[in-house]
C-alpha atoms as a printed R data frame, in Angstrom:
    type eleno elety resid chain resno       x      y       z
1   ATOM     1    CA   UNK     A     1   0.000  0.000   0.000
2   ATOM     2    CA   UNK     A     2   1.234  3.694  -0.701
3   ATOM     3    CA   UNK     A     3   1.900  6.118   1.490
4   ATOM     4    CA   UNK     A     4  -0.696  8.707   2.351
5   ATOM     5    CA   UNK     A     5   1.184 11.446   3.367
6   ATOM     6    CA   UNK     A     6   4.765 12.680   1.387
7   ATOM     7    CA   UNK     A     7   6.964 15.838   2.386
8   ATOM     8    CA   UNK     A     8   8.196 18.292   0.092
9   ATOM     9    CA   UNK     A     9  11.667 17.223   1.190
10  ATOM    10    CA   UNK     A    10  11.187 13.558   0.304
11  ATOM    11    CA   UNK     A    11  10.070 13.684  -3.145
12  ATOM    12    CA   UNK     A    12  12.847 12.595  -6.068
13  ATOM    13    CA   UNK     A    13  13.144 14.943  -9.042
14  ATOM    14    CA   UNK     A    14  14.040 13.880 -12.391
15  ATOM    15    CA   UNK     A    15  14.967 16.321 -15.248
16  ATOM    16    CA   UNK     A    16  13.039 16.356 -18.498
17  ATOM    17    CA   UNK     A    17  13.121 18.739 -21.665
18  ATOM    18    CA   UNK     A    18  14.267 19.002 -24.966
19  ATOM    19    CA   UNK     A    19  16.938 22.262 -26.486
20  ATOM    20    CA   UNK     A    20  17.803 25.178 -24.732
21  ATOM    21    CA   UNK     A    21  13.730 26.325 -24.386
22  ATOM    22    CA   UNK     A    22  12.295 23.273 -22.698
23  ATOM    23    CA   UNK     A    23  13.910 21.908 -19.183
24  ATOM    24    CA   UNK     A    24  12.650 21.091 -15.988
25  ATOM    25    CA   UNK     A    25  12.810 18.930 -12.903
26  ATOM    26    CA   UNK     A    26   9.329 17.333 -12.212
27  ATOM    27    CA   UNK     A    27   8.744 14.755  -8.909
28  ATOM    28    CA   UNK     A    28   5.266 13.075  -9.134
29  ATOM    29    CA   UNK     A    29   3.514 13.016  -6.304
30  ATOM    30    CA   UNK     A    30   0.347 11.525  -7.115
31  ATOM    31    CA   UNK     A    31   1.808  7.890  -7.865
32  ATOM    32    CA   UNK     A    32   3.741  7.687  -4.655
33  ATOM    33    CA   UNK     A    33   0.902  8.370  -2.543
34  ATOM    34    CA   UNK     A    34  -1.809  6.297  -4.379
35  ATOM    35    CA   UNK     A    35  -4.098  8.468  -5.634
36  ATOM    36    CA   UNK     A    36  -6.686  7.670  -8.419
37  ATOM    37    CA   UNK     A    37  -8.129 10.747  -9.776
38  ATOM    38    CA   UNK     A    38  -5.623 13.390  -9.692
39  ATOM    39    CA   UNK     A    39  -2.414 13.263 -11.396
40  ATOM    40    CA   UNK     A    40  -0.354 15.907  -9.168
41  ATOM    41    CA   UNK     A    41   3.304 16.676  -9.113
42  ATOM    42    CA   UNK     A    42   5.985 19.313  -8.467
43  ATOM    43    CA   UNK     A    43   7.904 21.323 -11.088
44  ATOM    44    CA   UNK     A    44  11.170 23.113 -10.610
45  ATOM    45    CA   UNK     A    45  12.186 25.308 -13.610
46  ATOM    46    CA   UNK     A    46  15.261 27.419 -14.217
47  ATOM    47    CA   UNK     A    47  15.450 30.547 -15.368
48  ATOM    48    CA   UNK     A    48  14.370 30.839 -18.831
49  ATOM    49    CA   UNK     A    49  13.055 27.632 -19.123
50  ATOM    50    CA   UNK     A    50   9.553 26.304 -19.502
51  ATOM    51    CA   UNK     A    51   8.773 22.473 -18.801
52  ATOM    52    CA   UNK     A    52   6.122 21.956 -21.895
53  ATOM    53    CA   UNK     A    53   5.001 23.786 -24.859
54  ATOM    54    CA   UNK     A    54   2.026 25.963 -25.482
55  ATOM    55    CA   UNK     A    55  -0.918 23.617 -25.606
56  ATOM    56    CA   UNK     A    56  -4.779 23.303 -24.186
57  ATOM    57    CA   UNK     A    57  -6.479 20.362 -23.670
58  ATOM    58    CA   UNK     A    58 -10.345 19.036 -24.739
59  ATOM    59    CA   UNK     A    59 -10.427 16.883 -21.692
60  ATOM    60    CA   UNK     A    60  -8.287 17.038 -18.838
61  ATOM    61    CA   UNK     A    61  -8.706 19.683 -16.367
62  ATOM    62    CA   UNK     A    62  -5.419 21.441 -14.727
63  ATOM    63    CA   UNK     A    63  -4.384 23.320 -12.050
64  ATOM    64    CA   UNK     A    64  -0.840 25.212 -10.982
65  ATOM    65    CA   UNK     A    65  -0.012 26.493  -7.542
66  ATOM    66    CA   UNK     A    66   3.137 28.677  -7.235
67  ATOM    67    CA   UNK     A    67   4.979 27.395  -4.214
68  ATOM    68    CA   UNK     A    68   7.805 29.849  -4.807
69  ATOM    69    CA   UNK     A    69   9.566 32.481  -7.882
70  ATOM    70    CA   UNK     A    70   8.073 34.295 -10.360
71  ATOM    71    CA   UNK     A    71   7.223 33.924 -14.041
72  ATOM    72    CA   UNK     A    72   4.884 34.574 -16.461
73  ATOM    73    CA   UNK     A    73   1.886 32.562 -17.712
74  ATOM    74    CA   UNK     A    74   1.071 32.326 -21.208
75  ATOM    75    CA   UNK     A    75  -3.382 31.672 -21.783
76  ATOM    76    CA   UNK     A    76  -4.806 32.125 -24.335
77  ATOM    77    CA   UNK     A    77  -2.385 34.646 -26.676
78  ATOM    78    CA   UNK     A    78  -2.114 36.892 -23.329
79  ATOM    79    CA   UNK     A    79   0.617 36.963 -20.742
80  ATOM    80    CA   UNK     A    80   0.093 37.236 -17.402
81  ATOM    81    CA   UNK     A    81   2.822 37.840 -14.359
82  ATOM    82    CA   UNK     A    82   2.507 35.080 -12.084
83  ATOM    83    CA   UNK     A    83   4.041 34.694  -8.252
84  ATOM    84    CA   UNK     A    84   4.234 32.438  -5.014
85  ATOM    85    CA   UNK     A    85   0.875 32.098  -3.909
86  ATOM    86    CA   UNK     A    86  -0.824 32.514  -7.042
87  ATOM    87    CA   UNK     A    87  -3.304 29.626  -7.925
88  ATOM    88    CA   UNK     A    88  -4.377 29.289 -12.023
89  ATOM    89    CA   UNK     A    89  -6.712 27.149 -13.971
90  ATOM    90    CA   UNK     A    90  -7.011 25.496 -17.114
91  ATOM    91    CA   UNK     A    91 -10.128 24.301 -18.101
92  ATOM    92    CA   UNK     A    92 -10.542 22.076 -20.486
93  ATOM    93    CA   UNK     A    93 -11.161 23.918 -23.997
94  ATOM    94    CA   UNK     A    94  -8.893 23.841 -27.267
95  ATOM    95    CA   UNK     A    95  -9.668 27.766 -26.867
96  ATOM    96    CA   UNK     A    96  -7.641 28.099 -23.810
97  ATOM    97    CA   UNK     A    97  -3.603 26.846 -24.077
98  ATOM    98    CA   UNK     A    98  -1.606 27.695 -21.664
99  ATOM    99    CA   UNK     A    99   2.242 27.597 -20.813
100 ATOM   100    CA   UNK     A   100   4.335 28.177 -17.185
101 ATOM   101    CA   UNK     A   101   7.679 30.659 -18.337
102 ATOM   102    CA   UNK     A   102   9.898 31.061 -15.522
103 ATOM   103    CA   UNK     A   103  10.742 34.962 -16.955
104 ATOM   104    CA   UNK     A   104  12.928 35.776 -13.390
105 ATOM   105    CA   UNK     A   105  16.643 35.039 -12.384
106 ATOM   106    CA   UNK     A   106  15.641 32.401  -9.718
107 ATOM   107    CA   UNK     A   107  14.172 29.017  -9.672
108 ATOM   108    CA   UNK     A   108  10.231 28.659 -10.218
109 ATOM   109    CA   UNK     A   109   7.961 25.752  -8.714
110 ATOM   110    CA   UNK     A   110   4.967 24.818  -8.786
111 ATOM   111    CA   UNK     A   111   2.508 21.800  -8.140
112 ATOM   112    CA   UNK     A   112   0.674 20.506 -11.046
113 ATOM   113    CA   UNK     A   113  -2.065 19.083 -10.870
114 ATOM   114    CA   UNK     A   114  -5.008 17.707 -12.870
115 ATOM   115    CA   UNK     A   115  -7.743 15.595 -13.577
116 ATOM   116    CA   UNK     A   116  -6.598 11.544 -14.504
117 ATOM   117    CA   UNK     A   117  -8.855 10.869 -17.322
118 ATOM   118    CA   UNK     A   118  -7.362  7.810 -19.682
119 ATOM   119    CA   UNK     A   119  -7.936  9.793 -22.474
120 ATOM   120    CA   UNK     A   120  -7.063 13.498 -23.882
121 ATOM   121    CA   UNK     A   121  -6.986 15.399 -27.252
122 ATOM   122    CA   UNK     A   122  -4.758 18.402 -27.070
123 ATOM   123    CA   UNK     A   123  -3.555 21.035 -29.539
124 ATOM   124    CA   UNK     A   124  -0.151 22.801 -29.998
125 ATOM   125    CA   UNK     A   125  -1.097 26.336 -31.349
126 ATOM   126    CA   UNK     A   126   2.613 27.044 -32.229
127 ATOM   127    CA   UNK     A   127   3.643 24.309 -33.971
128 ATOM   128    CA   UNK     A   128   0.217 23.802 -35.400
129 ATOM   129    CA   UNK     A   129   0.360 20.039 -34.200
130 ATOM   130    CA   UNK     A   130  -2.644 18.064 -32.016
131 ATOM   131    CA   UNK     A   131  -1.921 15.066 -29.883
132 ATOM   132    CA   UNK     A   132  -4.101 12.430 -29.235
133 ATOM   133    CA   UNK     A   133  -3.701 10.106 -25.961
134 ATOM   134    CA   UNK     A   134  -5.579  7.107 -24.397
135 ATOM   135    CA   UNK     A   135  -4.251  4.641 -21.775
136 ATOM   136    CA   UNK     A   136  -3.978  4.293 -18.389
137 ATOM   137    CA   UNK     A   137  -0.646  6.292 -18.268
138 ATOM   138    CA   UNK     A   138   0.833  9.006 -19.842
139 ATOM   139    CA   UNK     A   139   4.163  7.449 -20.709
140 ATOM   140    CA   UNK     A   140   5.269  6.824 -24.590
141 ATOM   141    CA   UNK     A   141   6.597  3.747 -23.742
142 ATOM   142    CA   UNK     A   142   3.692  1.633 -22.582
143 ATOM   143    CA   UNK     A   143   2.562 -1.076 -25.063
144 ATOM   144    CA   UNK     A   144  -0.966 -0.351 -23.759
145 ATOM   145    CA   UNK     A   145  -0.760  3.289 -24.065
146 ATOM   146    CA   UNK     A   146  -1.944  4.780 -27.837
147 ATOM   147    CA   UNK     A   147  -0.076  8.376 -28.206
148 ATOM   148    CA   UNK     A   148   0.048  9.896 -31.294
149 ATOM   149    CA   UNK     A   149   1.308 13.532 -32.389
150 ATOM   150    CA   UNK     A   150   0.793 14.889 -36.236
151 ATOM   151    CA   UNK     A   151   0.248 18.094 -37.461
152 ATOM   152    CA   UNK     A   152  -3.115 19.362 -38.681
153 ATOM   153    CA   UNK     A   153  -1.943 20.514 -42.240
154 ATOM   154    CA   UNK     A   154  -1.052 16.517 -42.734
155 ATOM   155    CA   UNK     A   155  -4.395 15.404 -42.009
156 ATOM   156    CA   UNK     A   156  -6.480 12.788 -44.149
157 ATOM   157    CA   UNK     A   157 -10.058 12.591 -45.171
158 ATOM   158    CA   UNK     A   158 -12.078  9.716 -43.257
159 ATOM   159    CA   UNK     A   159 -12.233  7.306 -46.445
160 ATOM   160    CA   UNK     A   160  -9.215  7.854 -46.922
161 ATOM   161    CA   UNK     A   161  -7.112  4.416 -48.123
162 ATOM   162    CA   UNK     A   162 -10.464  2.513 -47.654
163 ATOM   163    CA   UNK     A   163 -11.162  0.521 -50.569
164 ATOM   164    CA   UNK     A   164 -14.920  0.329 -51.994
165 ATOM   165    CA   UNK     A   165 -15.502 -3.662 -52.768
């Protein structure tokens, strides 16, 4: 059986990213204390970094809570100046991405934290890519977990490759 209860202190970071843009250090939370509903973690970014890109979601629901630094939060093509304390929501709606920029000289974390549905669409307004993700986790490689990213200008018609017999 997990543990209920986990301190700040205790939790194991691992570093993640991609380039000079992308890089954080993220410790999940929700795993090691066996929750079902809420995926829920800790992220530590550097200055000038931001852990993922500018996306929104159809499904899952998220939540931030600064713990401590300042940055800036990216929603919806506005920026907004963001602190310790400061609480922000993402709803789920295609017409709402969103993106954590550490913008200060110190270190910015935050929990994350959102709803654990098996299955998500999300878009990628700056590449002009969509994602599409069903499975009981969120990691690329499970054999049970279906994760697909393509870009919208590559798309096919429904019939497409069918053959009519």
């Amino acid at each position: 059986m997990s543990k209920l209860i986990i301190n700040l202190d205790k939790l194991e970071f691992s570093k993640f990213g991609k380039g000079e843009k992308f890089g954080a250090h993220r410790a999940n939370v929700s795993g090691k204390i066996g929750a079902e509903k809420l995926g829920y973690g800790v992220v530590r970014l550097a200055p000038g970094k931001r852990a993922w890109p500018y996306h929104s979601h159809y499904v899952i629901e998220e939540m931030f809570y600064i713990l401590s630094g300042k940055g800036t939060l990216r929603h919806a093509d506005e920026e907004h100046p963001i602190r310790a304390g400061d609480f922000i929501c993402s709803p789920p709606d295609p017409a709402q991405p969103h993106q954590i920029i550490n913008t200060s000289d110190a270190d910015l974390t935050y929990i994350a934290l959102s709803t654990n549905d098996h299955t998500d669409v999300f878009l990628y307004p700056d590449s002009d890519k969509y994602g599409v993700w069903h499975g009981k986790t969120r990691n690329p490689s499970d054999p049970d977990a279906f994760l697909l990213f393509a870009r919208k200008s590559t798309a096919v018609d429904y019939w497409d490759g069918e053959t009519e017999e």
